[in-house]
C-alpha positions in Angstrom: -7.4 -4.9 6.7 -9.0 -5.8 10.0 -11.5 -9.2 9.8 -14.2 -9.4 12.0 -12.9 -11.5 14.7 -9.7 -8.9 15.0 -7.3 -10.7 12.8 -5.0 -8.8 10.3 -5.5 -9.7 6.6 -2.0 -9.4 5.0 -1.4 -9.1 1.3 1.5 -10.4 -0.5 1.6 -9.5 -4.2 2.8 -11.1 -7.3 2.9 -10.5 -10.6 4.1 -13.0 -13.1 1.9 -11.7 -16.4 3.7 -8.1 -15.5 0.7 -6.6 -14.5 1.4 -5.6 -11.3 -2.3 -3.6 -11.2 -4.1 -6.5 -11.7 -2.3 -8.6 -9.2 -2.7 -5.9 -6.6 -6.2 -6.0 -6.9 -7.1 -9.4 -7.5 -5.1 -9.6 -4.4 -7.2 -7.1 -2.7 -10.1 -8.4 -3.5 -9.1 -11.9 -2.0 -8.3 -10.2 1.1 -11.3 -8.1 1.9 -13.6 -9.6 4.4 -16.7 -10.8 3.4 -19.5 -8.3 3.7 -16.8 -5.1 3.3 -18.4 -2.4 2.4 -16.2 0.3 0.3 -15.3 3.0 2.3 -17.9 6.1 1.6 -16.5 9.6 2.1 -13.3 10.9 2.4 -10.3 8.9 2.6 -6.8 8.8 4.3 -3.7 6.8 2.5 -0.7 6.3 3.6 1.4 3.8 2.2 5.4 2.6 3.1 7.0 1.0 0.1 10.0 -1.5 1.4 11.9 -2.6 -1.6 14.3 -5.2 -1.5 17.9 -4.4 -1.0 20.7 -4.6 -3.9 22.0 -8.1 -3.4 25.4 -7.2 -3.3 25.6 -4.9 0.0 27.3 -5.6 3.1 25.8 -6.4 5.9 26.7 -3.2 7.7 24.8 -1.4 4.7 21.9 -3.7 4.9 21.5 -2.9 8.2 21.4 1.1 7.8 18.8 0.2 5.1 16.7 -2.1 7.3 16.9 0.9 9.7 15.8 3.9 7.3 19.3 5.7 6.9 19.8 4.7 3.5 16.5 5.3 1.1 16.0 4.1 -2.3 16.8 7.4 -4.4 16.5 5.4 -7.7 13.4 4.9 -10.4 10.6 3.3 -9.1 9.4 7.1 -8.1 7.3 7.2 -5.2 4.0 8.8 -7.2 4.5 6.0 -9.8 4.0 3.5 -6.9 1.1 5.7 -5.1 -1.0 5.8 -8.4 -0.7 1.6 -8.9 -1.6 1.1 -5.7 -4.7 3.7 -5.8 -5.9 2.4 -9.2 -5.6 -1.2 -8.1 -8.3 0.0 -4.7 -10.9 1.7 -6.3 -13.9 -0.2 -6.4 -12.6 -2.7 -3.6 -11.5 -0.4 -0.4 -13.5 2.9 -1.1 -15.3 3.2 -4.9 -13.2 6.1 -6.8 -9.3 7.5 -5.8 -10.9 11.1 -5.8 -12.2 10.3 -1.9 -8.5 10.4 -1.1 -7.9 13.5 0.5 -5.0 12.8 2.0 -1.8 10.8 1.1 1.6 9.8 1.9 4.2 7.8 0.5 7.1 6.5 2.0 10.3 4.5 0.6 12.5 2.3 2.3 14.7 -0.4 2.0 13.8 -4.2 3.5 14.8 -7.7 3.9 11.4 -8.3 3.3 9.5 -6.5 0.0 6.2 -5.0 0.5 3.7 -2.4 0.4 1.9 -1.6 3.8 -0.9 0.1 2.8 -2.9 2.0 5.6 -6.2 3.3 5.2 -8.4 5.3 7.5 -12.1 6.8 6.5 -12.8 9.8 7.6 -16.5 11.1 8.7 -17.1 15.0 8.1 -20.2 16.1 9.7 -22.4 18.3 6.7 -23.5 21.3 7.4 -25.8 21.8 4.5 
């Protein structure tokens, strides 16, 4: 998210109690600007999943998987990560997941964990 005075608002996500909805929201919600308005309308989401590497890889491998040759092909599945992270924005970022038209979900292996989640309204002009 992009604050008022141009900053970027990162999110870093935790769940101790497990519930890893919850977190992402509460999360969220701490990371919205003040005075956000939900977006109206139709709604782009594209989202790149970096999961943290197995612990015991070389360094040659880690490096491949920092770069995107090697993808996590194992359980979590991508839609499984797409619907949390959906469910845990509606009512923060736009005010139900049927405004997401569009979607994309990416997987890759990181040094560093996270979801980058990228969000873009989009305006249609009506006709009616």
């Amino acid at each position: 998210l992009r604050r008022a005075d141009g900053t970027v608002a990162g999110v870093r996500m935790y769940a101790p109690d497990g519930d890893v909805q919850m977190s992402m929201a509460e999360a969220m919600r701490n990371a919205v600007p003040e005075g956000f308005v939900p977006f109206q309308g139709a709604v782009d989401l594209t989202l790149v999943v970096a999961q943290a590497m197995p612990s015991g890889w070389p360094k040659y491998r880690q490096f491949l998987g920092e770069a995107g040759y090697i993808r996590p092909e194992a359980a979590p599945d991508w839609d499984n990560r797409a619907k949390v992270v959906v469910d845990a924005m509606r009512g923060i970022l736009f005010k139900d997941d049927g405004q997401v038209t569009f979607g994309s979900v990416t997987k890759l292996f990181s040094v560093t964990p996270r979801i980058d989640i990228h969000l873009r309204g989009r305006k249609f002009r009506s006709y009616t």
